[in-house]
C-alpha positions as a Python dict, from the first residue, in 0.01 Angstrom:
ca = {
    (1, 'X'): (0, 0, 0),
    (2, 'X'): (304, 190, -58),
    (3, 'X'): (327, 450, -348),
    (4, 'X'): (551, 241, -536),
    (5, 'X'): (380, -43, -545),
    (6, 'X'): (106, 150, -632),
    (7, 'X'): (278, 334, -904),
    (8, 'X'): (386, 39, -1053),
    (9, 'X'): (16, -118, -1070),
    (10, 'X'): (-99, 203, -1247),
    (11, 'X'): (195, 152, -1505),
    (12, 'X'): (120, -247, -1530),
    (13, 'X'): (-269, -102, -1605),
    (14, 'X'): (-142, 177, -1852),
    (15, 'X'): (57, -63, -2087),
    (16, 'X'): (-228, -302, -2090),
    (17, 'X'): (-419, -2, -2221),
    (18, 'X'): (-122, 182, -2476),
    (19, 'X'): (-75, -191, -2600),
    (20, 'X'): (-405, -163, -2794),
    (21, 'X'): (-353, 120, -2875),
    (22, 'X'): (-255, 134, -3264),
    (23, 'X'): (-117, 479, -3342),
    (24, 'X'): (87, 469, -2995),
    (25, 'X'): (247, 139, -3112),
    (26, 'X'): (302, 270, -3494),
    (27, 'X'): (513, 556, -3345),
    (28, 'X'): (700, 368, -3096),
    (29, 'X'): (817, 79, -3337),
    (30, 'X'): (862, 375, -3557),
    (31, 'X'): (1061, 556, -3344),
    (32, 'X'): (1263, 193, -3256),
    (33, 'X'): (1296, 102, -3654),
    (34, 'X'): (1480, 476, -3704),
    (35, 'X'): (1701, 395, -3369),
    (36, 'X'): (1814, 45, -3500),
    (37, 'X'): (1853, 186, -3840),
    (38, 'X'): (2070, 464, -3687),
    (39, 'X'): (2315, 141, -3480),
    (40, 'X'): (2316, -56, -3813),
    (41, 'X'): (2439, 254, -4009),
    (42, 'X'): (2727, 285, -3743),
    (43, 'X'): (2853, -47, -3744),
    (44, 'X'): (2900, -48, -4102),
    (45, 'X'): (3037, 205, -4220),
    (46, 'X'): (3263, 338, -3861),
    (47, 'X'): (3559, 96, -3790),
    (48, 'X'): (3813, 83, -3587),
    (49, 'X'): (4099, 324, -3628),
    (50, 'X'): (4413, 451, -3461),
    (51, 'X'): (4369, 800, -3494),
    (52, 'X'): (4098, 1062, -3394),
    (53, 'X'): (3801, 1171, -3599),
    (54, 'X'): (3582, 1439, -3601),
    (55, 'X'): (3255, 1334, -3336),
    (56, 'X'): (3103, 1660, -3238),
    (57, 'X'): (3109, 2000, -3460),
    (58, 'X'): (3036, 2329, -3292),
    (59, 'X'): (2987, 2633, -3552),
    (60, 'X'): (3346, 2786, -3388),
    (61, 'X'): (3559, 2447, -3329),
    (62, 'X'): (3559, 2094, -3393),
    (63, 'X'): (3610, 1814, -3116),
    (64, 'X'): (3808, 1509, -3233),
    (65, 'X'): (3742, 1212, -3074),
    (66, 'X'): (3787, 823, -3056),
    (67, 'X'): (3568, 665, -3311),
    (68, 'X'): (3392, 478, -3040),
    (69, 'X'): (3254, 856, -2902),
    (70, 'X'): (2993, 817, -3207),
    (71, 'X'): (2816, 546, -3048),
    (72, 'X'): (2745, 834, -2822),
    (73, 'X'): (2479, 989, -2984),
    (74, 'X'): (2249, 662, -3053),
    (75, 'X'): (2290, 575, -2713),
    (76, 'X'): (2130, 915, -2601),
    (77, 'X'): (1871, 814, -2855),
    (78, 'X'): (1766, 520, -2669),
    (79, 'X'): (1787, 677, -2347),
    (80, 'X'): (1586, 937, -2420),
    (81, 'X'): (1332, 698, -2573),
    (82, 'X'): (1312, 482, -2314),
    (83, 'X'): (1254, 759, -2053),
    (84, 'X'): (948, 921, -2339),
    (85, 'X'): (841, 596, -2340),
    (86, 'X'): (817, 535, -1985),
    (87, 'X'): (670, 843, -1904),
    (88, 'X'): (405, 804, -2192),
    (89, 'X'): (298, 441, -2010),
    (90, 'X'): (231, 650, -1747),
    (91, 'X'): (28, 908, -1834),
    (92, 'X'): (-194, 744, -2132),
    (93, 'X'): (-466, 705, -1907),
    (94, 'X'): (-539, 1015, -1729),
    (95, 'X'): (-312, 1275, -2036),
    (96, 'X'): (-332, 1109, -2370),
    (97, 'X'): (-223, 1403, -2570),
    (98, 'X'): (95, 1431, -2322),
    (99, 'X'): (136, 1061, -2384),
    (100, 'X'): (146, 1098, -2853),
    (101, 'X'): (378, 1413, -2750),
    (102, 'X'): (618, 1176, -2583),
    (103, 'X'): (601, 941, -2831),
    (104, 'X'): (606, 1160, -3105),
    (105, 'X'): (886, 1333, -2951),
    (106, 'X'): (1089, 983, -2955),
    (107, 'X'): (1022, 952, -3321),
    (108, 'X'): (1172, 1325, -3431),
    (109, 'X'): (1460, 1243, -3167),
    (110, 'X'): (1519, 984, -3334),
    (111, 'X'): (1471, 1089, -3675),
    (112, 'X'): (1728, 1418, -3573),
    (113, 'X'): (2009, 1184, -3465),
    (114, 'X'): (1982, 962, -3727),
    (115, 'X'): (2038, 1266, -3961),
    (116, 'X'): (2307, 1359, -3749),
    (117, 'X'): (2478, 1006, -3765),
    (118, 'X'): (2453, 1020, -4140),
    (119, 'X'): (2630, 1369, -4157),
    (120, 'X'): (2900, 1216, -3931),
    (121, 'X'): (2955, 889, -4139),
    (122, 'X'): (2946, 1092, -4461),
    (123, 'X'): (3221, 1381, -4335),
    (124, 'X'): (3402, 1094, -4130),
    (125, 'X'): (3352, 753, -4209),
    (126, 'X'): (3631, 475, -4159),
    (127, 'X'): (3556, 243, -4425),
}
């Protein structure tokens, strides 16, 4: 048997344990609810325009942008969630507390750029 197909059996026998897991799948749907909340703040209040906004502040400049460049930041949300997630499938059996860091880590990610999306909308927003 190859590592990867062993690999993958050991991640098929992790989620079958994180899925009973309560607190694990609390913060991940937590972590998922703040992300979704983050995509439906975006699509309401950011339309369409012609001219460039504001998407990134530094504390010396400001970058302006297409408004499509604030998708940007929910996208690297659910990247890095998916990757925390993946990773905490993985280890849940042999490192739980490395497993409710990465998931725990997911939520305050998301939680951050959420903030951060709000900020944006409020300075910048289209509607």
């Amino acid at each position: 048997m190859n590592k990867i197909t062993k690999s993958i059996k050991e991640v098929r026998l992790n989620f079958n344990l994180i899925r009973h897991d309560k607190a694990a799948i609390v913060l991940f749907f937590m972590s998922l609810a703040i992300f979704i909340l983050g995509i439906a703040y975006l699509l309401i209040y950011i339309r369409p325009v012609e001219f460039n906004i504001p998407v990134r502040f530094n504390p010396s400049s400001r970058v302006a942008g297409k408004w499509y460049e604030l998708y940007q930041m929910p996208l690297l949300s659910f990247a890095l969630t998916f990757l925390n997630s993946i990773l905490a499938v993985k280890y849940f059996n042999s490192e739980r507390f490395i497993a409710y860091t990465l998931i725990s880590a997911s939520v305050v990610i998301n939680i951050i750029i959420f903030i951060q999306i709000y900020l944006f909308v409020y300075l910048v927003g289209t509607k």
